[in-house]
C-alpha positions as CSV (number, residue, x, y, z in Angstrom):
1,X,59.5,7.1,-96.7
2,X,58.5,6.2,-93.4
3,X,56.4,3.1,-94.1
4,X,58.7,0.7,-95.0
5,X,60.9,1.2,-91.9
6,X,57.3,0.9,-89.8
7,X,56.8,-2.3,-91.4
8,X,60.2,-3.4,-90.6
9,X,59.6,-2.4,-87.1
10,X,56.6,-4.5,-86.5
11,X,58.5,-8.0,-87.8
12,X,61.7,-6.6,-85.7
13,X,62.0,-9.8,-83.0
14,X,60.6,-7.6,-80.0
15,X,57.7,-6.7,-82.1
16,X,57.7,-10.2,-83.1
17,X,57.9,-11.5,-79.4
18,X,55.2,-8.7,-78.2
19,X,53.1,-11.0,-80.8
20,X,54.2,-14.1,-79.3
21,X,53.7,-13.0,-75.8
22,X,49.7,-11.6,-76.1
23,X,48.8,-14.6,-78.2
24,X,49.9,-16.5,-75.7
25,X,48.3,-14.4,-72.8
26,X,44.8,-14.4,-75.0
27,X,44.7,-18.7,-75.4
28,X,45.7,-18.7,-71.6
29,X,43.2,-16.6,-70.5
30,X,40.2,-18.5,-72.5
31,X,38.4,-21.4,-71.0
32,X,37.4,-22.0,-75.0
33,X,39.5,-22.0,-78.2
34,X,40.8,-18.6,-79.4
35,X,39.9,-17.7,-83.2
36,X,43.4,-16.9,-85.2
37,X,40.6,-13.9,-86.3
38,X,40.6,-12.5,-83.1
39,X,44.1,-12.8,-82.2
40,X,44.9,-11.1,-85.4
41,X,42.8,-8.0,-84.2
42,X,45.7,-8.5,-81.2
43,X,49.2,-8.3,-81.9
44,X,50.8,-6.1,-83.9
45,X,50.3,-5.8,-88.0
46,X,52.6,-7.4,-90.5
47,X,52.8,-10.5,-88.1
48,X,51.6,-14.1,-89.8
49,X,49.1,-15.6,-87.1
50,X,49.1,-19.1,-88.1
51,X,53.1,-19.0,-88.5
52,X,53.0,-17.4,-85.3
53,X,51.0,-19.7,-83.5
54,X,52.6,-22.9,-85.5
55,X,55.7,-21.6,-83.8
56,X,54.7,-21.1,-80.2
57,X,53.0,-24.9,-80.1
58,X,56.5,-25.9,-81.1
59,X,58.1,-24.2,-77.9
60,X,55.4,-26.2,-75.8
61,X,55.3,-29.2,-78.0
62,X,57.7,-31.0,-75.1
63,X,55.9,-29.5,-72.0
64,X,53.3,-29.9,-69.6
65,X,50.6,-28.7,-71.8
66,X,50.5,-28.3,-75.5
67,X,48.9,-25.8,-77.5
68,X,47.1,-27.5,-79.9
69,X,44.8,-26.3,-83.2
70,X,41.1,-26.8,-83.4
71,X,40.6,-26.2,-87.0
72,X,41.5,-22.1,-87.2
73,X,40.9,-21.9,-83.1
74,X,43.8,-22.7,-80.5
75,X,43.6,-23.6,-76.8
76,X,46.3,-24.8,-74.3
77,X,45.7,-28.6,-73.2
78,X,47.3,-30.9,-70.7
79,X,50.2,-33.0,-72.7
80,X,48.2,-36.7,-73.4
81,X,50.6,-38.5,-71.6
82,X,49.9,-36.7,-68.1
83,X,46.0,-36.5,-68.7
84,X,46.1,-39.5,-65.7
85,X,47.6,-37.4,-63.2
86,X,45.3,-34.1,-63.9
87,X,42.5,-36.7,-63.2
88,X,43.7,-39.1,-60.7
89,X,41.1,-39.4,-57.9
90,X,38.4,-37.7,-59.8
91,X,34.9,-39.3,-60.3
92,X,34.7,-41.3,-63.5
93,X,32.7,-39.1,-66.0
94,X,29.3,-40.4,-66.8
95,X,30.2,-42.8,-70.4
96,X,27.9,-42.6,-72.8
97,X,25.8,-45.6,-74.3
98,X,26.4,-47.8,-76.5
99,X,23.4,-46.0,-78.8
100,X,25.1,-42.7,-78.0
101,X,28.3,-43.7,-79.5
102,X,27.2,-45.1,-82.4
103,X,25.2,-42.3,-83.4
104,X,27.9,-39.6,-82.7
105,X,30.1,-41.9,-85.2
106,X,27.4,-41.9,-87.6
107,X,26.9,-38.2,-87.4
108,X,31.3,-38.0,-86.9
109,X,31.3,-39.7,-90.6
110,X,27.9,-39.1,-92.5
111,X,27.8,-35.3,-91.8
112,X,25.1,-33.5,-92.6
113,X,23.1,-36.3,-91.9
114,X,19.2,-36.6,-90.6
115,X,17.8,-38.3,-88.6
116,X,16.2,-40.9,-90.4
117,X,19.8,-41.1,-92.1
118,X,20.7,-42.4,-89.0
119,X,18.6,-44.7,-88.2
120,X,18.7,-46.3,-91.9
121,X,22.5,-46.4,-91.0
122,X,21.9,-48.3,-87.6
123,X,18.8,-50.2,-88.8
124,X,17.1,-49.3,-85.4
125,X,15.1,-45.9,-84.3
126,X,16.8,-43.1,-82.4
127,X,15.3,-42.0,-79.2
128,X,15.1,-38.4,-79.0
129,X,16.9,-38.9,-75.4
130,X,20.0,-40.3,-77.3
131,X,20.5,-36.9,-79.4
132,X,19.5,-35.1,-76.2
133,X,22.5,-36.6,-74.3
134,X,24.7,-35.3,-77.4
135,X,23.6,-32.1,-77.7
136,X,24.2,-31.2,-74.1
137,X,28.0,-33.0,-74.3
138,X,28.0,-29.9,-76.8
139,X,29.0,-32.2,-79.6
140,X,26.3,-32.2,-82.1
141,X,24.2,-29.5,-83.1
142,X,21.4,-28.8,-85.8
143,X,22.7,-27.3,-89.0
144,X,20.1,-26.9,-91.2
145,X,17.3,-28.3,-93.4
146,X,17.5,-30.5,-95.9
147,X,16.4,-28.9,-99.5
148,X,14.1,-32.6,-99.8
149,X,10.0,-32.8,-99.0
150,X,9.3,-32.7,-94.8
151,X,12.5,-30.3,-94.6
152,X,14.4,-32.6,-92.2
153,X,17.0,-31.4,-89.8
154,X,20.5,-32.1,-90.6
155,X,23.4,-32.6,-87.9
156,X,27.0,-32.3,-87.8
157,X,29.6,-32.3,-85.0
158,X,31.2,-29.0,-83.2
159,X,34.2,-27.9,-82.7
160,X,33.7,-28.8,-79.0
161,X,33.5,-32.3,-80.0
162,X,36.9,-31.7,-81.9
163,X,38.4,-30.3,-79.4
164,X,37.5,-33.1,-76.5
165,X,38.8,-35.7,-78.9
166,X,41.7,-33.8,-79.8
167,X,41.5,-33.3,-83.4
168,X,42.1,-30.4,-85.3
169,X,40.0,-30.8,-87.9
170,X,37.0,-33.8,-89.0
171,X,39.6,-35.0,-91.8
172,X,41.5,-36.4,-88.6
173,X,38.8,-39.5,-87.7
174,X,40.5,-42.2,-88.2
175,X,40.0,-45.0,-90.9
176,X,39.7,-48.1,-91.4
177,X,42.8,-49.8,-91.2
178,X,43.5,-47.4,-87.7
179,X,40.4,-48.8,-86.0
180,X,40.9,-52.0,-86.5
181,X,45.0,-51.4,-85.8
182,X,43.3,-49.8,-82.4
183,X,41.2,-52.9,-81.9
184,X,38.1,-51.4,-82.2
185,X,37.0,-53.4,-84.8
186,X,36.7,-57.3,-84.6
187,X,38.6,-59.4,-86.9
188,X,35.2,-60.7,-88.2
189,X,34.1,-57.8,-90.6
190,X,31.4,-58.0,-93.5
191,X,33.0,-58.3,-96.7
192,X,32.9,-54.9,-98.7
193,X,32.4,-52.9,-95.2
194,X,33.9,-49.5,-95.8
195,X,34.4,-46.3,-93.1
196,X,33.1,-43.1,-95.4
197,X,35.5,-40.5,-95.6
198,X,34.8,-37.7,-93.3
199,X,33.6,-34.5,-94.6
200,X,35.0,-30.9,-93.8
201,X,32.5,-30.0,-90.8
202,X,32.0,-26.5,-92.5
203,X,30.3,-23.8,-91.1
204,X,28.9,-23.0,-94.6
205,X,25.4,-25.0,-95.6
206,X,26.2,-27.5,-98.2
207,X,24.0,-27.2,-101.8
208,X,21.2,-29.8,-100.5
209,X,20.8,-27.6,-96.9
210,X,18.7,-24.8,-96.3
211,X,19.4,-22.3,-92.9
212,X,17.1,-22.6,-90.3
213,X,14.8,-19.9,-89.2
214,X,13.2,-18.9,-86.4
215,X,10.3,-20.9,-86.5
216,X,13.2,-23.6,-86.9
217,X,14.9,-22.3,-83.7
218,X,12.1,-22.4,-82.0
219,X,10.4,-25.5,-82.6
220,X,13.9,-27.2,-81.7
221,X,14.3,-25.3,-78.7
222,X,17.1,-23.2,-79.9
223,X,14.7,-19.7,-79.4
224,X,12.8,-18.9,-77.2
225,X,9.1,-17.3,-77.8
226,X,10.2,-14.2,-76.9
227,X,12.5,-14.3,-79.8
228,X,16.0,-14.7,-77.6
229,X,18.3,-17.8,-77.9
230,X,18.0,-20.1,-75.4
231,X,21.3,-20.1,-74.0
């Protein structure tokens, strides 16, 4: 007889808030984005996490930082419109290249994708020093092999990169008609030129990809020789 009232004591509104308030406490308290997983392991039972967390972005939807989704992660973020005050009189971050650009797009929209991929998409070859630069922005990593002959790596973006562009999920690239609302595409474009749809960046290895091992690791200089990740 005693269950029922338990569960109506943990969706009573102080259980409700106690959920609101260590939710809160765990995103604060992270320099990176905070799994709903792991704040389920948290708060109290009964209590919805991504209600929960839908609910509390609401309250600082008008503030001076937002608590925004990266796919099923959540992190608190300076509002976009104040962004130039937070970095007012700081050194310009290093831009990346023109080359570094377009193959992060390539890899944004083609993912999984290889590396020849890439450069049949460009037309030109891809320095290893371009991917380098990428990989240690934290926004593209190796995902696998590709079930074809030579086993080539495939790519795809992280949720790091997600998160510095401020998208919750790869769905939310934008298309064609926003880039060229944006004005990031000329007026002059090929006829038939079309911006692929952008895949679910899913943890899970597609059909055509193969996990790596860790010769794989290794050779990429994901693992050490002494077995470890290279961290």
């Amino acid at each position: 007889m005693s269950e029922p009232e338990d569960n109506d004591e943990s969706l009573s509104p102080e259980r409700m808030l106690e959920a609101e308030r260590i939710a809160e406490a765990l995103v604060f308290a992270s320099a990176e984005p905070v799994s709903e997983a792991y704040i389920a392991e948290r708060i109290p039972d009964g209590v919805n996490v991504a209600e929960l967390m839908a609910g509390l972005a609401e309250q600082y939807r008008n503030r001076g930082v937002n608590l925004v989704r990266v796919e099923d992660h959540w992190a608190f973020r300076t509002a976009a419109d104040l962004s130039f005050v937070i970095h007012r009189g700081e050194r310009e971050a290093r831009k990346l290249t023109r080359a570094a650009l377009e193959v992060l797009s390539i890899i944004a929209y083609h993912q999984p994708v290889t590396r020849a991929e890439i450069e049949e998409i460009r037309g030109v070859q891809t320095s290893k020093g371009t991917l380098d630069v990428l990989m240690e922005a934290g926004w593209v990593r190796f995902r696998g092999r590709r079930r074809t002959p030579g086993r080539p790596v495939t790519m795809g973006t992280t949720r790091s990169f997600l998160d510095h562009f401020g998208l919750e999920e790869i769905r939310d690239l934008p298309g064609l008609e926003e880039l060229r609302g944006a004005g990031l595409l000329s007026g002059r474009i090929p006829p038939g030129f079309q911006i692929p749809l952008p895949l679910n960046d899913d943890e899970d290895l597609t059909d055509d990809e193969e996990p790596l091992d860790a010769a794989d690791l290794e050779d990429l200089g994901l693992l050490t020789p002494g077995g470890k990740h290279d961290e």
